[in-house]
RONUVEX-676572 format. One line per 2 residues: number of its first residue (from 1); for each residue x, y, z of N, C-alpha, C, O. Coordinates in Angstrom, 1 decimal, padded with zeros to 4 digits. Layout:
BEGIN
NUM> X:Y:Z:X:Y:Z:X:Y:Z:X:Y:Z; ...
This chain:
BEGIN
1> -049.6:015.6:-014.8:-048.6:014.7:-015.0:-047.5:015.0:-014.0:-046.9:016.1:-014.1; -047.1:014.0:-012.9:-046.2:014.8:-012.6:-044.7:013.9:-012.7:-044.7:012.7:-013.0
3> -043.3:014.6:-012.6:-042.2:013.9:-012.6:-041.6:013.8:-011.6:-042.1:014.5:-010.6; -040.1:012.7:-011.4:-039.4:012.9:-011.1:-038.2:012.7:-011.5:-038.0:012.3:-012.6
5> -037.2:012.8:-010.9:-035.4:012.8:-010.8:-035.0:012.2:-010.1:-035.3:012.5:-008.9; -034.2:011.2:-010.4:-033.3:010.0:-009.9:-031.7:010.8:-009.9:-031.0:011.0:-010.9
7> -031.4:011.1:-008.8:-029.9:011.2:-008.6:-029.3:010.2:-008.5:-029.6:009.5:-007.6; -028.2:010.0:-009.2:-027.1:008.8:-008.1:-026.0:009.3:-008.3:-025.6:009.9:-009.4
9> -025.1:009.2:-007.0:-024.0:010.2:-007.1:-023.1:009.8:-006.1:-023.8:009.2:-005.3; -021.9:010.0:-005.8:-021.4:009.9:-004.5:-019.8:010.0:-004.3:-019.2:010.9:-005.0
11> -019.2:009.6:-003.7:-017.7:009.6:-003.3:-016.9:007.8:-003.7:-017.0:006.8:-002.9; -016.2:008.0:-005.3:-015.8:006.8:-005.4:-014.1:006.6:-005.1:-013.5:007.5:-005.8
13> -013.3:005.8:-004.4:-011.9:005.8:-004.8:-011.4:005.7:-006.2:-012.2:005.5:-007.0; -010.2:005.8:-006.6:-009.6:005.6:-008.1:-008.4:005.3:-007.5:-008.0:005.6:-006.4
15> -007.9:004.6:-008.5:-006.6:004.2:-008.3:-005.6:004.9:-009.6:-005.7:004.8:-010.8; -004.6:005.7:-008.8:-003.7:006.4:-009.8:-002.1:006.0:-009.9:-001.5:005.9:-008.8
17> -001.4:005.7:-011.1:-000.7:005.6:-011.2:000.5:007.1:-011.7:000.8:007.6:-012.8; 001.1:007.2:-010.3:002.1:007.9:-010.2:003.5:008.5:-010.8:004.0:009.5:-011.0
19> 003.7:007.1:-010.8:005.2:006.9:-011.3:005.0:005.6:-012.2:005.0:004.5:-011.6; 004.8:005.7:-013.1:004.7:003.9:-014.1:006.2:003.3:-013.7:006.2:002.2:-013.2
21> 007.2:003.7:-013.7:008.7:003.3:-013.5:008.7:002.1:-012.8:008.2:002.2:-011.7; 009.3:000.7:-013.1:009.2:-000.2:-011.8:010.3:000.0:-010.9:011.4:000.5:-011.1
23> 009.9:-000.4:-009.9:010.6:-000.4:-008.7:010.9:-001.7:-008.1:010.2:-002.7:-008.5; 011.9:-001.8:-007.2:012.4:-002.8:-006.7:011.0:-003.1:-005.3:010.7:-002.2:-004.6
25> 010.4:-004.2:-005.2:009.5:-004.6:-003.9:010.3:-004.5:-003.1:011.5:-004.7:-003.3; 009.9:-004.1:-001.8:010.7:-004.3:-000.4:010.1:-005.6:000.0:010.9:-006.2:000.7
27> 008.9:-006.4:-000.3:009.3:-007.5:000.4:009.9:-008.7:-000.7:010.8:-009.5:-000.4; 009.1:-008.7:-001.9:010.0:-010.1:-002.4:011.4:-009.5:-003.5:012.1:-010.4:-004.0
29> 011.8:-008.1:-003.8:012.8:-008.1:-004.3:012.8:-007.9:-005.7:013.9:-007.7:-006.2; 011.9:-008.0:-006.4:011.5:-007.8:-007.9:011.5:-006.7:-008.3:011.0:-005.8:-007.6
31> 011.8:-006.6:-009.3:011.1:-004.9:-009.7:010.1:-005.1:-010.5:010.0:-005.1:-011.7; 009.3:-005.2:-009.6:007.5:-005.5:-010.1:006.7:-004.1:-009.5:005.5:-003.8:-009.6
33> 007.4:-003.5:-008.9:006.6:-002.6:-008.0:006.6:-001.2:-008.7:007.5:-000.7:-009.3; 005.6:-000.6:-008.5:005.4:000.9:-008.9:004.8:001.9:-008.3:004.3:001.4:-007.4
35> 004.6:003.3:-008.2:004.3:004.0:-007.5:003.1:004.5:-007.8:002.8:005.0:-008.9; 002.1:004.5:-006.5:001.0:004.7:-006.7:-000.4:005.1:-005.6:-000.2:005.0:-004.4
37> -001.4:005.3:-006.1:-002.1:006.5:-004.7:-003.7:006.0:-004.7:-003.9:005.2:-005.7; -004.5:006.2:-004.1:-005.4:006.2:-004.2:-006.6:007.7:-004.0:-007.1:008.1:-002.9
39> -006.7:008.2:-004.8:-007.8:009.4:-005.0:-009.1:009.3:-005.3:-009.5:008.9:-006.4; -010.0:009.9:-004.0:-011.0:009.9:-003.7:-011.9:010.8:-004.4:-011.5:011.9:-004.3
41> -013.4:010.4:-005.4:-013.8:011.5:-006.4:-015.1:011.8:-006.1:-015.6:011.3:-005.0; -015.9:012.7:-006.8:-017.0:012.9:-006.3:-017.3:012.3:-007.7:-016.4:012.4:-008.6
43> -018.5:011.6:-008.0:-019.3:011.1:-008.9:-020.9:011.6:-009.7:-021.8:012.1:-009.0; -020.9:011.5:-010.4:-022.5:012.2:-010.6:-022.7:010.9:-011.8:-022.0:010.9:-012.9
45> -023.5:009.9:-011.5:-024.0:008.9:-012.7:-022.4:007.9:-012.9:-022.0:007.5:-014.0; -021.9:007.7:-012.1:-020.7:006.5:-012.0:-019.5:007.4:-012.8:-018.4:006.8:-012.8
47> -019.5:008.4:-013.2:-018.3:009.6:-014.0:-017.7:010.2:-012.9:-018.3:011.0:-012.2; -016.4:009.8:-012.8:-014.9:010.6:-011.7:-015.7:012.3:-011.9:-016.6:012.2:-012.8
49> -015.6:013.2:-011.7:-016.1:014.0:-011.6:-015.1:015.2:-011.1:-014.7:016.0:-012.0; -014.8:015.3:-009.7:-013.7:016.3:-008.9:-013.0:015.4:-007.9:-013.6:014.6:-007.3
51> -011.7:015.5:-007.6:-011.5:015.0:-006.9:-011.7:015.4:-005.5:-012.3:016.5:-005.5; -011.4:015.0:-004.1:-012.0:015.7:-003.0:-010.9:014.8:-001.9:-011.0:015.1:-000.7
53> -010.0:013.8:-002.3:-009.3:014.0:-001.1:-008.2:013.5:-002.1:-008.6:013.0:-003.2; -007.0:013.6:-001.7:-005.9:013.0:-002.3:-004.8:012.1:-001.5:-004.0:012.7:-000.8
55> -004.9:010.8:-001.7:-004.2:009.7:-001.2:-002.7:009.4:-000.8:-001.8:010.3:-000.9; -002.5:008.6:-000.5:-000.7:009.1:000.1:-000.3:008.4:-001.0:-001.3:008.2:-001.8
57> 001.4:007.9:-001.4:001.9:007.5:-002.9:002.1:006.1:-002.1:002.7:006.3:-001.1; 001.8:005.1:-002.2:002.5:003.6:-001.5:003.3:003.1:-003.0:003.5:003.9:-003.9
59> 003.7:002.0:-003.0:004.2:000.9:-003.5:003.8:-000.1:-003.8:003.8:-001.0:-003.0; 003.2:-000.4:-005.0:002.3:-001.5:-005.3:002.8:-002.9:-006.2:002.9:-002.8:-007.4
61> 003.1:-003.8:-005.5:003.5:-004.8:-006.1:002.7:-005.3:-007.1:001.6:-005.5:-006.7; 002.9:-005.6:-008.5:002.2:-006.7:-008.9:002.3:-008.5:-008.7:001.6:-009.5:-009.1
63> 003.4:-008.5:-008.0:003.6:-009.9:-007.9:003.3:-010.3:-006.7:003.0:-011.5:-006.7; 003.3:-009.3:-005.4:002.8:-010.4:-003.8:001.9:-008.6:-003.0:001.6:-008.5:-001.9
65> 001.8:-008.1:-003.6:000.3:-007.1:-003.2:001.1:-005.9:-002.9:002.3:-005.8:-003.1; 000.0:-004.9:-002.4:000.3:-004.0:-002.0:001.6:-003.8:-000.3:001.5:-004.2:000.9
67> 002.7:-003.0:-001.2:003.6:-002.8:000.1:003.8:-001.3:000.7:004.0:-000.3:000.1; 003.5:-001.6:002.2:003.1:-000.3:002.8:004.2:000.5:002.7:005.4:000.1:002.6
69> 003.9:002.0:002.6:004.7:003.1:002.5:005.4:003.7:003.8:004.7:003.8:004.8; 006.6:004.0:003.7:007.6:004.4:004.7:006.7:005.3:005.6:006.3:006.5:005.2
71> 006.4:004.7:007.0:005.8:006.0:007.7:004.6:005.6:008.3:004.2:006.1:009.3; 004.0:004.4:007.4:002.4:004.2:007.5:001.9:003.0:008.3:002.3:001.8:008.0
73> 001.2:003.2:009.1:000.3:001.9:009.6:001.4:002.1:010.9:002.3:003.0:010.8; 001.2:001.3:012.2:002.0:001.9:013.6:003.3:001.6:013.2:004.0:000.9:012.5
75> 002.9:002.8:014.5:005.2:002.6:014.5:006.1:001.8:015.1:006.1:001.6:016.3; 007.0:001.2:014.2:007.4:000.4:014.6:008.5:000.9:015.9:008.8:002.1:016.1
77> 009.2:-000.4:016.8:009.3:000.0:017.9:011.1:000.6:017.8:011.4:000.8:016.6; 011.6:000.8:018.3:012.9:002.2:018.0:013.9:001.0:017.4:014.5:001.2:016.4
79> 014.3:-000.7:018.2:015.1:-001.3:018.0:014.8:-002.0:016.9:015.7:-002.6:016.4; 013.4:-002.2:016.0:013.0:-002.9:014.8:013.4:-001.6:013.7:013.8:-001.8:012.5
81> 013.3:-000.3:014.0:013.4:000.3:013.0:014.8:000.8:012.4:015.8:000.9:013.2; 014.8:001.0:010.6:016.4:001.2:010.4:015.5:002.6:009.6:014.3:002.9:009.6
83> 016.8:003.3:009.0:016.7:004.6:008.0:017.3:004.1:006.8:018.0:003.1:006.8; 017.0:004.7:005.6:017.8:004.6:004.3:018.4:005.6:004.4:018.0:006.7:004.7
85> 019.9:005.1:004.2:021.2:005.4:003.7:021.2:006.8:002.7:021.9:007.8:002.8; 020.1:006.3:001.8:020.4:007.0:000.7:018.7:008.5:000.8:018.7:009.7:000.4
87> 017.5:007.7:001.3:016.4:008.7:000.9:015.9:009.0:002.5:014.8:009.5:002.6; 016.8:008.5:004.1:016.8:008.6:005.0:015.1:008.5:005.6:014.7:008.9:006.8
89> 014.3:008.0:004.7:013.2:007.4:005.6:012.9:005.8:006.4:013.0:004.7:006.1; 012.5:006.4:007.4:012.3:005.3:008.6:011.8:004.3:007.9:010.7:004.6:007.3
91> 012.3:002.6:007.6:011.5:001.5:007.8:011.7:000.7:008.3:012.7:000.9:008.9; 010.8:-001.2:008.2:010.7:-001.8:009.1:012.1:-002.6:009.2:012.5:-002.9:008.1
93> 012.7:-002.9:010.0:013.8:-004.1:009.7:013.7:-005.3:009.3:014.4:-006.0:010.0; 013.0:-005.9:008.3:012.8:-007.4:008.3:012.4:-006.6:006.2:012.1:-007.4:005.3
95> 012.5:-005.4:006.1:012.9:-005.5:004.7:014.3:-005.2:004.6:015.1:-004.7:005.4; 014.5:-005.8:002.9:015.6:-005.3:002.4:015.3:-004.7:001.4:016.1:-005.3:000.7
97> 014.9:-004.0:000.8:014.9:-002.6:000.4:014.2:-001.6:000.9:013.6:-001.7:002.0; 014.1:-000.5:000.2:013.8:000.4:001.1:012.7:000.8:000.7:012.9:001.1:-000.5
99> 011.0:001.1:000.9:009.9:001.4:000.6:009.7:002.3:-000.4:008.9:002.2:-001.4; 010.7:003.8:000.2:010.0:005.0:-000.9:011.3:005.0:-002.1:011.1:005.7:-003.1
101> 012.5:004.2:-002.1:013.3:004.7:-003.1:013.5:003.5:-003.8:013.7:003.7:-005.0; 013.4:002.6:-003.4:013.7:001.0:-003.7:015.0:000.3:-004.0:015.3:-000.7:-004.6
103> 015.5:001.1:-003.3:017.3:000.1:-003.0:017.5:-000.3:-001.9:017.1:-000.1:-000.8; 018.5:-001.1:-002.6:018.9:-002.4:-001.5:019.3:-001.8:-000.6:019.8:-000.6:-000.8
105> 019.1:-002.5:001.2:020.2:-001.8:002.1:021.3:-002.6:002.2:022.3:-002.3:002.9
């Protein structure tokens, strides 16, 4: 008689919530937004298992999608970019708030 073994296994994303706290959106202005990452797991039979890479924290709207984190995706060019006042990270100028802290400029 002979057997075998079915593995299934692999590398799934998860989505983690960081900070439950709402935050103000940088682009529509709501405080719909919360803080949050994506971590990459190892799986054995569809079960989170270990994790194996850990994600940057972005800003996730529930009302008009995911808003990018201060820093991420190309740089913007020297005269489009401003700083926050208050948490002095670089973003784009065409928001009004600020990505990682979420106040108004």
């Amino acid at each position: 008689m002979e057997s075998f073994f079915v593995f299934i296994g692999g590398i799934q994303p998860r989505r983690v919530t960081v900070d439950p706290a709402p935050r103000r959106c940088p682009r529509c202005g709501r405080l719909t937004a919360t803080l949050q990452r994506i971590d990459h797991y190892l799986s054995l039979f569809f079960i989170p298992l270990l994790r194996v890479k850990r994600g940057e924290d972005t800003l996730v709207c529930s009302r008009c999608g995911e808003a990018p984190a201060a820093g991420s995706g190309p740089e913007p060019d020297a005269t489009a970019a401003r700083f926050c006042r208050f948490c002095r990270e670089p973003f784009p100028a065409d928001y009004v708030y600020c990505p990682r802290c979420g106040r108004r400029m």
